[in-house]
C-alpha angles and dihedrals in degrees: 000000000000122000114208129177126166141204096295079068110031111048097050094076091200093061098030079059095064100075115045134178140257139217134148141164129218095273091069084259119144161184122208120149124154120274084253088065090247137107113245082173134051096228084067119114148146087226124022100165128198112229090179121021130279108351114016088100120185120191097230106161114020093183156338114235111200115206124193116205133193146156100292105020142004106233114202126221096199126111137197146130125241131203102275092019091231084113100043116148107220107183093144085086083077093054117110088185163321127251131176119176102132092333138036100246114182113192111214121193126177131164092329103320118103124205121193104187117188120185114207130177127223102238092199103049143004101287138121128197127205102203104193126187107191118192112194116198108158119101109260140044114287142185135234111195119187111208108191115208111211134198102174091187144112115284105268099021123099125236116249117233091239095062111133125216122200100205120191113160098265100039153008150214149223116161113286091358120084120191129191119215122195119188145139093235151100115266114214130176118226124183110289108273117200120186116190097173107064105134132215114209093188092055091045097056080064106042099239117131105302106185124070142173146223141168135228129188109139114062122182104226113209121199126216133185130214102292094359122150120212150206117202136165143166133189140198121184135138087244123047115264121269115217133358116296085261089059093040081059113045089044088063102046088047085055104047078049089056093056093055096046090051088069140038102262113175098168147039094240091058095045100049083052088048084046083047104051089055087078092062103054116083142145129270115216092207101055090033086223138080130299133168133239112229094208156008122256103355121034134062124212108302136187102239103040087040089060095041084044097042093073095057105018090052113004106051095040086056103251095163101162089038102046077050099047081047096051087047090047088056105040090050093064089038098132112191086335097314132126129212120268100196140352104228113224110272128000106332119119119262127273115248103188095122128105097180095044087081089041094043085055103066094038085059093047083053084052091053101049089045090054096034104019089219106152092173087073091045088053090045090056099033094095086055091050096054098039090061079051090057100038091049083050103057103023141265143181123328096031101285112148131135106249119214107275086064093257123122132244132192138172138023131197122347090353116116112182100159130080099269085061098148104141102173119187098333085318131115113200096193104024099189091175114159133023099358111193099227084055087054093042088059103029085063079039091068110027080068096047087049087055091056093044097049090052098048093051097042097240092132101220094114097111088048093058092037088052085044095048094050099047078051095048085045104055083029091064096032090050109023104055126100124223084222101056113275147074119270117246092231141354103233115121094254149078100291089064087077109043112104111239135179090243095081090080101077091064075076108036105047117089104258106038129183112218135078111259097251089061096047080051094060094044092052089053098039080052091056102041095052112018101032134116130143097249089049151319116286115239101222132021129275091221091053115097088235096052110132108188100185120053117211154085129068122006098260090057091044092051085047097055105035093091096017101080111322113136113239118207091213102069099050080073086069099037083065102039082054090047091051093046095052082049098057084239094280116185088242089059092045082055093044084046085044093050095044087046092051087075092063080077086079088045095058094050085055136078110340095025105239096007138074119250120223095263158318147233109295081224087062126216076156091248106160113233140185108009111031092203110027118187087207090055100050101038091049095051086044099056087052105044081054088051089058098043090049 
């Protein structure tokens, strides 16, 4: 799928700085600046590398500024804000236009001279590449100077004005960090610039740190001749460059052609979210095998979103080797079954506070043997699976234990271990202590997989699960359903029991369900009526007295209304999947799931060009907030785009 935007969008840098790009590499490295070439965050970067995959992330080139010179001025392409905007740099004026197919291109044109600039990024190491094809018309010689900007620091950490670089042609350095460059043109040395006042808009709606910081002092100086036309490039990695910039590029489109032709893609909106999920698989050093990042720019590779993502992200495009390395990365860190929540950065242990990351995890590894029919996996990982069962039975930490009628509870006090985990302050905006409906979903879910499994494999413990599962469907359907036509959220004695959340719905959409079909029917259209919009499903009611439809501000208003009514991509996947199961998956249900899924089109032109962000306002307007590229999102779109084109 192409991207295109013009010069309405573009030379207003404001607006140009409302849609941004994204590459990575399989490190959990990136690239992401704004369509106008600037940061409005301060997450974006041209190299974000990865030290220590996937999430020890350094700030290593902030950015490239391109300068024209000719006889009477130098003009300058770059564009950023600065605290006070007095200083803004505004070179997008001189953008004819914006294209994204594999790459981000920018076409330049001033006065005569025409600039294509492509940003690539190297899949295999930490290195970006700025392709440049520079078209002089004018008639006389002119000069194209690149001025990198540098950071060398932590992400999230700002350089100090007394840094010190120790430039030679083919490499440079900044204390512990060593960059290769590899360009065609002539370094020269200026007098050291620091500039500690470049703003970040984006960072500032929310009230983060919206001011940041970098350094130049090399440039790399290009000659042209009247009419002549012109090949530059410049790269940055920590690893030389391997092959010529022809080479740099065809390796990564035959790549990107490799990944469609994996998996079964009928449409362009399936294929740009196949495209999309690449960005979320990497490598994790620990484990020496593969992970997945929940989100852009934000989040590293967590339990429970790695287990949601796996099954699009991996499963449906046909990642067999991958979905495999993720599930062993995972069950090697399992700790009394449970799963991982989150890696922490660096070398601290993992975080264990989730009760559906285990779950999650043999429903994923169902969803695997339906797509591969590989029972040898399912044998490797059968001990883990019925070890969680075991665990989950019995107890284990955070409070999660099946209670005697067969339900499960999880979390006390301040714990919050499912995903609408926000605990603020000592305050938890959305408690969902006790028996939550989405854990029981899943916990039936898997009692039943467990059976199939058992008997295919020969373990004999099928009648155990499928005992089990009916005493759970029984106190499920005795305790969970609302007189009014809908599930409760949670089982808990209070308040929270009656509120009407999206998570009911996966009582319908996963594989094994609970309730009669008349009943699934009226959750799907309860869902609809009430939780519905076209960008996600709202995660608490409009009619409820909590409910906060915008997300934003400072950090305080965000928390409050991140589970309280703003609306997740990544249920609406479900929400399909469920639609398309009540309605016994009719041809005229997969075209009513295709044209829904048609308006993702606006979706993937903004934001995160080519991805889905985290969420939206529950009142819709269709704005993406929080992540701008979200694995949950894509993978879960993308399961059920594939559902309907089947």
């Amino acid at each position: 799928m192409e991207f295109s935007y013009g010069q309405q969008t573009l030379s207003n840098l404001r607006r140009a700085q409302e849609q941004c790009y994204l590459l990575t590499n399989r490190k959990g490295g990136y690239s992401s600046l704004s369509l106008a070439g600037s940061a409005s965050r301060n997450e974006q970067v041209l190299l974000m590398a990865s030290i220590k995959a996937p999430n020890e992330w350094v700030q290593m080139v902030a950015n490239v500024e391109e300068i024209l010179g000719t006889r009477k001025r130098e003009i300058s392409f770059f564009s950023q804000e600065y605290v006070g905007y007095t200083k803004n740099k505004e070179g997008c004026k001189n953008l004819l236009g914006y294209r994204q197919n594999s790459f981000p291109t920018w076409t330049y044109l001033h006065e005569g001279v025409q600039l294509e600039k492509t940003i690539l990024m190297d899949y295999e190491s930490n290195g970006v590449l700025i392709s440049y094809e520079v078209e002089n018309h004018k008639e006389e010689e002119v000069s194209l100077k690149l001025r990198p900007w540098f950071r060398f620091m932590k992400k999230g950490e700002m350089p100090r004005e007394s840094l010190k670089l120790l430039v030679t042609e083919k490499t440079i350095l900044c204390g512990e960090y060593l960059l290769y460059v590899d360009t065609d043109g002539l370094l020269e040395m200026e007098a050291p610039s620091y500039e500690g006042d470049w703003y970040f808009e984006d960072d500032a709606k929310d009230e983060r740190s919206a001011i940041g910081a970098a350094f130049a002092e090399p440039v790399y100086r290009y000659q042209l001749k009247q009419g002549e036309k012109r090949k530059i490039h410049l790269y940055f990695g920590l690893v030389p460059m391997v092959g010529s910039r022809e080479e740099f590029m065809a390796r990564e489109v035959k790549r990107r052609e490799d990944l469609l032709m994996q998996g079964t893609f009928h449409t362009a909106i399936s294929k740009q979210l196949a495209l999309a999920a690449d960005a979320f698989v990497v490598d994790r050093a620990s484990t020496g095998g593969r992970t997945i990042i929940a989100g852009y720019p934000f989040f590293g590779d967590w339990g429970r979103d790695t287990m949601i993502a796996v099954m699009g992200c991996c499963i449906a495009t046909r990642r067999k080797e991958d979905t495999e390395e993720i599930f062993r990365s995972f069950m090697k860190y399992m700790r009394k079954g449970i799963m991982p929540n989150m890696f922490p950065e660096g070398e601290a242990p993992p975080m264990y506070n989730t009760v559906d990351a285990s779950l999650l995890f043999i429903y994923a590894v169902y969803e695997y043997y339906k797509e591969f029919q590989d029972l040898s996996f399912v044998e490797e990982a059968y001990d883990s699976m019925a070890e969680i069962i075991r665990w989950y039975q019995k107890g284990t930490d955070f409070h999660i234990q099946m209670d005697e009628d067969g339900l499960m509870l999880a979390g006390r006090d301040l714990e919050q271990v499912t995903w609408m985990d926000i605990r603020i302050q000592g305050y938890l905006p959305t408690p969902r202590h006790g028996k939550p409906v989405e854990i029981n979903a899943y916990w039936y879910n898997d009692l039943k997989i467990m059976a199939v499994f058992s008997k295919l494999l020969k373990k004999g413990e099928e009648d155990h699960y499928e005992a089990l599962a009916k005493k759970v469907q029984q106190s499920f359907l005795e305790k969970f359903w609302h007189e009014k036509g809908y599930l409760r959220d949670v089982v808990s004695g209070t308040k929270a029991d009656d509120q009407l959340r999206l998570n009911q719905i996966y009582a319908v959409s996963v594989p094994f369900g609970m309730l009669p079909r008349e009943k699934e029917k009226q959750v799907v259209r309860t869902v609809f009526e009430e939780l519905y919009t076209p960008y996600g499903l709202r995660s608490l009611s409009p009619k409820d007295e909590e409910y906060r439809g915008v997300y934003g501000g400072s950090l305080w208003n965000r928390d409050m209304a991140y589970h309280q009514g703003t609306a997740w991509a990544f249920p609406l996947g479900a929400y399909y999947l469920a639609y398309l199961k009540v309605q016994d998956h009719s041809e005229e249900a997969k075209r009513t799931v295709k044209k829904a899924l048609s308006l993702l089109e606006g979706t993937l032109r903004e934001g995160c060009v080519g991805q889905v962000a985290e969420i939206f306002d529950g009142d819709g307007q269709g704005v993406s907030k929080g992540c701008f590229a979200q694995a949950w999102s894509v993978g879960e779109l993308l399961r059920a785009s594939l559902a309907a084109e089947r």
